[in-house]
N, C-alpha and C positions, 0 to 999 in steps of 0.2 A: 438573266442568270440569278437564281433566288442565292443567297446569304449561307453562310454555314448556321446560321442561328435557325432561320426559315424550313430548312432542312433536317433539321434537327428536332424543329417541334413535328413537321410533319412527318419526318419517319419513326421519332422515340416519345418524344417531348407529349403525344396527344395519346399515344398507346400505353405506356409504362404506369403500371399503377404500382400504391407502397403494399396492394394483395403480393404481389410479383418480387418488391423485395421483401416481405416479411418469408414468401415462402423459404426465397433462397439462403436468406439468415437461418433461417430454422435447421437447413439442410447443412448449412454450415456448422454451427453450433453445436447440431446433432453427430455429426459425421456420418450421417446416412441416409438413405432415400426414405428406408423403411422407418426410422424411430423418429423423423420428422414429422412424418404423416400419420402416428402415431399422437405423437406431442398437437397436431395440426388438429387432428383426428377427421381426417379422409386419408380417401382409399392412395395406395403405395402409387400406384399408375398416375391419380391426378396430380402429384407431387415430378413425376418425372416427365407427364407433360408440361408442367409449368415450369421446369428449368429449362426441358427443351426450346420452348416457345420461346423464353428471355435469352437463352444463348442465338436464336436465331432472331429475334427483335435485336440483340445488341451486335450479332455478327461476328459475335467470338467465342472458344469455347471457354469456360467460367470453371468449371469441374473435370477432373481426371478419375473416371471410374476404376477402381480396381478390386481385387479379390479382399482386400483390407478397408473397402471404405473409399469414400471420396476425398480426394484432395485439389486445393484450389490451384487452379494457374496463376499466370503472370496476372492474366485481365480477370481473374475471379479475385486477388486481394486485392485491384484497386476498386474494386466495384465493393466488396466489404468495407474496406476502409471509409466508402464514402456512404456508403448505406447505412453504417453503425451512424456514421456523424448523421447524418439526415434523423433519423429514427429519435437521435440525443436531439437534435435540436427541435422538432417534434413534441417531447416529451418535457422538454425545457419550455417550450410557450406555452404548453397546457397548463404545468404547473404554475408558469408566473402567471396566468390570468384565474388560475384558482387562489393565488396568494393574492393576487387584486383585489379578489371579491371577498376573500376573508385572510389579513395577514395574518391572523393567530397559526394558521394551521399551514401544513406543510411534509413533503421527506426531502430527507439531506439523507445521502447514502457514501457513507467514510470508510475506508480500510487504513487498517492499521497494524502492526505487531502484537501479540502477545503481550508484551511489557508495556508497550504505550496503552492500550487498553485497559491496564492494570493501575499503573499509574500514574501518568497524567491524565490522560482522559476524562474519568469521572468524576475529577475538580470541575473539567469546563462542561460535563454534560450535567452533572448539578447547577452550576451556573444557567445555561442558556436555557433549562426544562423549567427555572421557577420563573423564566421571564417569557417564556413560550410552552405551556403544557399541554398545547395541543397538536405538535409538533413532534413527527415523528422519526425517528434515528437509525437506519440501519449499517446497523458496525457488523462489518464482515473483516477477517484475519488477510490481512495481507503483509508478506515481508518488503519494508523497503533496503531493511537493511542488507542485504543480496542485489539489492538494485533488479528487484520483480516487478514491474511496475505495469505484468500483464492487467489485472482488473480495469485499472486508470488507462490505457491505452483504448481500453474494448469499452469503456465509458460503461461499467458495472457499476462503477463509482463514480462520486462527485469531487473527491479530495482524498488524498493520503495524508495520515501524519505516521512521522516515527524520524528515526535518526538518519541524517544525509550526508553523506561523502563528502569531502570536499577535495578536489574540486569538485562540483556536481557538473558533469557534463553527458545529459541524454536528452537525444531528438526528441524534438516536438515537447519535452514536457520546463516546466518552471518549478523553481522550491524556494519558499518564503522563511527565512535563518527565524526562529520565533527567538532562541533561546540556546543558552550554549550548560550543557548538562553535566556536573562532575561525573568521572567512573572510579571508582575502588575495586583491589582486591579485597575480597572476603572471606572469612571462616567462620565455621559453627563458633558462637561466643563459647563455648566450654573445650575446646580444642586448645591446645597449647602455644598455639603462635597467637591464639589472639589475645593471651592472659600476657602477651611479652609487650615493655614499653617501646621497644625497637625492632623493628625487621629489617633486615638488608635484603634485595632482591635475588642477592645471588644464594641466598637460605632456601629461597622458593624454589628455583629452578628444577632441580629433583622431586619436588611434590605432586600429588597426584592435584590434577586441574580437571574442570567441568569449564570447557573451552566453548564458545560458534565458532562454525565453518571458518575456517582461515579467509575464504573471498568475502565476508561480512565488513562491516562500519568499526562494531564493537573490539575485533581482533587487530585493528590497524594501531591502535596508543599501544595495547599490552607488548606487540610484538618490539615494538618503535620504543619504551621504555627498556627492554633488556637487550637488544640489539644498541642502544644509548650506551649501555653500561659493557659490550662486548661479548655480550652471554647470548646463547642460545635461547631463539622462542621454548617454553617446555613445551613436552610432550603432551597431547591431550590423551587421557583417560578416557575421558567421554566429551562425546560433539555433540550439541542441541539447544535450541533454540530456547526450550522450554523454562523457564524461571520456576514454575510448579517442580518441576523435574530437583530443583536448584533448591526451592524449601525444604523438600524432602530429605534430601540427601546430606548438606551442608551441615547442618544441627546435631547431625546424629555419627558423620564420620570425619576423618582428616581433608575431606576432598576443600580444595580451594577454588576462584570462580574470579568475574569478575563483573559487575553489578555495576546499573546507573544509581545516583543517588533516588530518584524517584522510586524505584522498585526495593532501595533499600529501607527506607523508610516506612513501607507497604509490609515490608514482612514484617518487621521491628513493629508492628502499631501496636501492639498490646504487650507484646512481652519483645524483650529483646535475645532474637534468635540466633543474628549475625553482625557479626561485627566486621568492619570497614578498619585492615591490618595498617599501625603506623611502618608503612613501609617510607624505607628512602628515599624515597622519587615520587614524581607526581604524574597523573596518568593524562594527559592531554583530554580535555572535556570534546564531548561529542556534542558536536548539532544538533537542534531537533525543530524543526520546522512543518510547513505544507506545502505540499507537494501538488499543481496542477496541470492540467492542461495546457499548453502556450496556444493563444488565440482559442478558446473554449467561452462560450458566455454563460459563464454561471447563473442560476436562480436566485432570484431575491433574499429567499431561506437561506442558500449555502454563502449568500456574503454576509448576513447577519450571523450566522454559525465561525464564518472566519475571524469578523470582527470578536466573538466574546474567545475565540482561540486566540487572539490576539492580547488581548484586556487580562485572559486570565493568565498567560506568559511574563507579563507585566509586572501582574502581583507575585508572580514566585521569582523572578531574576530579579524586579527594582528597576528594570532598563526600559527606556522607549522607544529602543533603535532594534530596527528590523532591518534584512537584506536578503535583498532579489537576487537569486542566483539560477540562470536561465541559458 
């Protein structure tokens, strides 16, 4: 009686080629038979014999056809899930055996916020370009602060940074505490509260605010400081992510906000636009760390990119304590 291993190579193990998952990634990604085979570029027909053939090679159906597109089954997401990972660790050997034969060069592919991008970031990517300038970076937007951490799940990316929850509690992934970040409210420096030596919280409450989403990182101190003092979250005016949105606005009306120091500092670089209100209370600092994979084997590149994210956290907090939160 042969092995389940035995029977395994001989009925999947010697037929399954990564043609057969690339197709049906494609199909997935795409949501369709047709814009696969496009993306593919063969004909729509050799695309749905090639899913055919791998639902009957693997004996299950993978795909649910219908008038809106394909959707996967039970045994079409764990076949994704394992074919993303194969594909990443694929693309993970290539690369470490190209950083073998020349460590200078390289990509690290990182998501991150809006605001991390702005401001922290391009401390540590001036850092690690004048020690590696052949080394290539691709920073694509992603929020963690919503706890989205689709990219890094589907391995688009190699690392997130931005600000973490705490407790940080999501499967399968890991977040490295770099640094513990102040938050301030703010107002246009020409605005009337910010020309006051004092603010009480309970001043603000009736003011117009430029708020994120209430399920974000950033709105858990704001809420948690005036709920502290028995007062009502205010009311948001306007909800967004956007800090641009936040320059604009700030400077030129009564609107209030609430800003990390790094982003404050960013708009302040040359002239001072906004100011950081002596209010009564202090806003609980937010975390800001990286964000990985659990059990993921990074590239050579992305640990030497983690290390100078580490070294330059360093220099802005003064601290050499880091923690794992998994």
């Amino acid at each position: 009686m042969s092995s389940n291993a035995d029977t395994w190579e001989r009925r999947v193990g010697r037929r399954l080629t990564l043609r057969d998952l690339h197709v049906f990634l494609a199909v997935v990604q795409q949501g369709s038979m047709a814009k696969a085979a496009a993306q593919l570029s063969v004909s729509q027909p050799a695309i749905s014999k090639g899913i055919a053939d791998l639902e009957r090679l693997i004996g299950v159906r993978l795909l649910e056809r219908g008038p809106r597109g394909i959707e996967l089954t039970a045994f079409g997401e764990a076949l994704m899930r394992r074919a993303r990972a194969a594909f990443d660790e694929l693309r993970q050997g290539v690369n470490e055996i190209e950083f073998l034969s020349d460590p200078t060069t390289g990509e690290i592919r990182i998501g991150c916020p809006e605001s991390i991008a702005a401001g922290v970031l391009p401390a540590v990517i001036e850092k690690f370009t004048a020690e590696y300038p052949r080394m290539t970076l691709d920073v694509v937007q992603a929020q963690t602060v919503t706890l989205e951490f689709r990219e890094l799940h589907e391995r688009n990316v190699d690392l997130m940074i931005g600000r973490i929850p705490e407790p940080f509690v999501e499967e399968g992934l890991q977040a490295e505490i770099l640094f513990e970040e102040p938050l301030y409210i703010v107002a246009g420096a020409q605005s009337a509260l910010a020309k006051r030596r004092k603010v009480t919280l309970a001043e603000l409450a009736d003011q117009r605010w430029i708020l994120t989403p209430s399920n974000e990182v950033l709105s858990s101190p704001i809420a948690a400081a005036f709920n502290a003092q028995g007062l009502q979250m205010p009311r948001a005016s306007i909800v967004s992510f956007s800090f641009h949105l936040r320059r604009n606005l700030l400077p030129r009306t009564d609107f209030l906000s609430v800003m990390p120091a790094s982003m404050l500092r960013l708009f302040n670089g040359r002239q001072t636009v906004l100011k950081a209100l002596p209010v009564d209370v202090e806003l609980k600092p937010v975390p800001v760390g990286i964000i990985t994979l659990r059990n993921r084997q990074l590239s050579p590149e992305v640990h030497l990119f983690i290390e100078t994210l580490r070294k330059t956290a360093k220099a802005i907090t003064g601290t050499p304590e880091f923690r794992t939160r998994a």
